[in-house]
Structures are given as structure tokens and as C-alpha cells.
C-alpha positions as CSV (number, residue, x, y, z in Angstrom):
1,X,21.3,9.4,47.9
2,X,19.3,8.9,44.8
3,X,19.5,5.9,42.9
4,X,21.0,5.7,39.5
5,X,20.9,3.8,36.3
6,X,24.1,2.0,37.6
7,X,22.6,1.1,41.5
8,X,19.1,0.6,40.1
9,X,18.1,-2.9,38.8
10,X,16.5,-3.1,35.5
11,X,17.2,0.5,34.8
12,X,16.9,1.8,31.5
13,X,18.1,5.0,30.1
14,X,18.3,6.9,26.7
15,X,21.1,8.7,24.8
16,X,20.8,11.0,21.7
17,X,22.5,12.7,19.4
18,X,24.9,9.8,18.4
19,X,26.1,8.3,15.2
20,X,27.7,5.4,15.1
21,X,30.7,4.5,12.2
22,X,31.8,1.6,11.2
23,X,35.9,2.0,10.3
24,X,38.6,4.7,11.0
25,X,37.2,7.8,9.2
26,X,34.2,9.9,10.6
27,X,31.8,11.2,8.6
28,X,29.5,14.6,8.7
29,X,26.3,13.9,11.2
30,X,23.5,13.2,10.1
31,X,20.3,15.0,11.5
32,X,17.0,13.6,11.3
33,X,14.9,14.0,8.6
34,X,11.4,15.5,8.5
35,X,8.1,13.1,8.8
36,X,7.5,13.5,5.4
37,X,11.0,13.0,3.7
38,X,11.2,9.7,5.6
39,X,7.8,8.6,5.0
40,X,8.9,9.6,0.7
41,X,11.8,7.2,1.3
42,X,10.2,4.2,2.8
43,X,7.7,4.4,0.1
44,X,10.1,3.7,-2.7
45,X,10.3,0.2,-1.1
46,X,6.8,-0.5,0.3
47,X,3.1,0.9,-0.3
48,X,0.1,-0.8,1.5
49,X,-3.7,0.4,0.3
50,X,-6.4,-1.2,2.5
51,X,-8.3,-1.3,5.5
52,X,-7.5,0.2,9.1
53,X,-9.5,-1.8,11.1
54,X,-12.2,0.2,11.4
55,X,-13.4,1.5,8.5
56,X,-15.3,-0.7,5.9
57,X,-15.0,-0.7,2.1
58,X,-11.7,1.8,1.9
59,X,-10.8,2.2,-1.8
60,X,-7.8,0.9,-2.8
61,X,-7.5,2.2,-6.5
62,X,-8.1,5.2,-8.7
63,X,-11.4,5.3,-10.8
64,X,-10.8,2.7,-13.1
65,X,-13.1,1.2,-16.0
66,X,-14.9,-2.1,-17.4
67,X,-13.1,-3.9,-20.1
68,X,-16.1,-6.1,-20.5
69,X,-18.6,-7.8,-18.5
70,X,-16.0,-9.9,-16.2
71,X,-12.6,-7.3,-16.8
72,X,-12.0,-4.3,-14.8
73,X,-9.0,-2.1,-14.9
74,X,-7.5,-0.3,-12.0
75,X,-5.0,2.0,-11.7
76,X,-2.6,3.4,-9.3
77,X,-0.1,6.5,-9.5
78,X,3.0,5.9,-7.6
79,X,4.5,9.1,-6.2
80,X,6.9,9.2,-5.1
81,X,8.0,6.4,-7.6
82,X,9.0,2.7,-5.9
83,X,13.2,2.1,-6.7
84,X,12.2,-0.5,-9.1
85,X,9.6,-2.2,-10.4
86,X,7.4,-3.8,-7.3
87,X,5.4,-6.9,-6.9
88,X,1.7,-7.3,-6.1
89,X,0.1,-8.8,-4.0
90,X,-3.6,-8.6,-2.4
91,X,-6.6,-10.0,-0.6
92,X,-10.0,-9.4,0.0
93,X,-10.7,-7.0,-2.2
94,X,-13.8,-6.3,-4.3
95,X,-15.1,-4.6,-8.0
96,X,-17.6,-1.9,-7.7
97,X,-19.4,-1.3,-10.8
98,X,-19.9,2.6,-10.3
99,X,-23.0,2.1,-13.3
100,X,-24.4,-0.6,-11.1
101,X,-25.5,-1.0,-7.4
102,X,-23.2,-0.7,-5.4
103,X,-25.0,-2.2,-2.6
104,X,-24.1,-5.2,-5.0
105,X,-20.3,-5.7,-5.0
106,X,-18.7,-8.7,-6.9
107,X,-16.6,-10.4,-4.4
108,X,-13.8,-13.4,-5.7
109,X,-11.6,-11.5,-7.9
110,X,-8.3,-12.7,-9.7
111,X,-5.5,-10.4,-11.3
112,X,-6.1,-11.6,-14.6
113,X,-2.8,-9.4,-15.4
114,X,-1.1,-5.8,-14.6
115,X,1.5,-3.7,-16.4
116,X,3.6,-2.4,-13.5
117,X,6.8,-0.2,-13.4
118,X,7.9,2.0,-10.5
119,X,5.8,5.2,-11.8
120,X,2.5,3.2,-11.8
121,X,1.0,0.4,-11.7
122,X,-2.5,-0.9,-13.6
123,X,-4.3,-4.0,-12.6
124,X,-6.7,-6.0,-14.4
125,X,-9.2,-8.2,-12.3
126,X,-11.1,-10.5,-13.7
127,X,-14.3,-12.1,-11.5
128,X,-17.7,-13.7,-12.1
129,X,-19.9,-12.2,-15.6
130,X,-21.6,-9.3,-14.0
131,X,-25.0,-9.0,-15.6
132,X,-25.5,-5.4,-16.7
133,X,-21.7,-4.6,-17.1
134,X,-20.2,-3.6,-20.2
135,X,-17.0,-1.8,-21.6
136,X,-16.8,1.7,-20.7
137,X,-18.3,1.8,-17.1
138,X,-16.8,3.6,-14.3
139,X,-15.6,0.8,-11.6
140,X,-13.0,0.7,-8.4
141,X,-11.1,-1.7,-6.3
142,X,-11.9,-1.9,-2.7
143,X,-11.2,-3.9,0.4
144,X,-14.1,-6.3,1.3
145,X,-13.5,-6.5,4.9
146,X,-12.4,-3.9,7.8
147,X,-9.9,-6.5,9.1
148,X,-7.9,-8.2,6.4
149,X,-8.2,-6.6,3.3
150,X,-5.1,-5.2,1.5
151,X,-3.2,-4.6,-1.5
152,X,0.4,-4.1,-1.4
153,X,3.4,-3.0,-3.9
154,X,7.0,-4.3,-3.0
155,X,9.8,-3.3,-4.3
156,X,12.3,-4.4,-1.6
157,X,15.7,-5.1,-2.1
């Protein structure tokens, strides 16, 4: 005789198919979604730019521009849009002056301040004077390190 989930210790075993209800009535099943409608609803509450792990220096903003020498705006589309207006948060992140070297990053950014609503979001980091910058140049956001770096957008409940 075989063994079974019921004569076999530690056994494990999977069901499918099932809905669960909480209460008296039943409602019409639910099937699963595809990939990409569930990944459209989970990012109405949560969006995370940055790094993998593995590859360096990912972009974490639209092309953005130079207010002045120590301003830079970046901007981010959110679609689909968040369910309400998120928070931000980041680290390790760094301004590349497209006009500039970008060999030469500025590191130690601060959000100097953001308008944000749940179509889009535009940030405005401030860091160090960067000799050579002025208004008008092209510039990005982008992770500083492969490991840690990150910007995220919230809008939880």
C-alpha cells in the first residue's frame, strides 16, 4: 500500500480552485487574473525604482533638468496612477549632470521638495554647488550603489 498525506508524517498537499466566504451568502468565483492586471493593481499601492543587485547606476527618474547650480528636478510618470497621493522615500541615490561628466556624479543628495499626486510625482534634490552647472541642463537620478539604493512611492492604506 502507498502511503498517503493522512499515513505520511509531515506530509503536505495542495488544493485549488477554492474560494473561501466569510457569512451565509456565496458569491460568483473569482478566477485569477492575468500577470499584468495584478502587477497594475499592486502598483496603485507601491512602486520601487532602484537597483537589482547586480546592476550598477540603474536610473531611477525620467530626464529631468538643472534649476541652478545645486537644484535638480526629476520627474516620474505614474501609470497606472497610485490610489492616492504616495509618500517618498529614498537612499543612495545620485545627480548626473547629462552637460557634465558623468564619470563625476554628485553623491549626498537631499529632497529639497516634491509636488506629488497619484498621476506623478516631481522631485527636487538639492546637493553640493556643482561647478559648471547651470539652469537648463539635462540631468537624472540614479542609484549610487548595486545593493541598497532605492526610491520608493507609497500610497498604502
Amino acid at each position: 500500500a502507498q502511503n498517503g498525506v493522512v499515513t505520511t508524517a509531515s506530509a503536505t498537499w495542495g488544493i485549488t480552485g477554492v474560494q473561501m466566504e466569510v457569512g451565509p451568502i456565496a458569491t460568483p468565483f473569482e478566477h485569477a487574473r492575468s500577470y499584468g492586471e495584478e502587477l497594475a493593481a499592486c502598483q496603485r499601492y507601491f512602486r520601487k525604482f532602484g537597483s537589482d543587485g547586480v546592476d550598477n547606476y540603474i536610473p531611477v527618474s525620467e530626464i529631468g533638468g538643472t534649476q541652478d547650480n545645486y537644484r535638480t528636478r526629476a520627474n516620474y510618470l505614474l501609470s497606472p496612477e497610485m490610489r492616492a497621493t504616495p509618500e517618498v522615500s529614498f537612499s543612495t541615490l545620485q545627480v548626473n549632470n547629462m552637460t557634465l561628466s558623468e564619470s563625476n556624479p554628485v553623491l549626498g543628495i537631499t529632497l529639497a521638495g516634491q509636488e506629488v499626486s497619484r498621476y506623478g510625482v516631481a522631485l527636487f534634490f538639492q546637493t553640493a554647488v556643482i561647478s559648471g552647472q547651470a539652469a537648463g541642463q539635462i540631468a537624472f537620478v540614479r542609484v549610487a550603489s548595486s545593493d541598497s539604493g532605492y526610491l520608493h512611492f507609497i500610497a498604502e492604506l
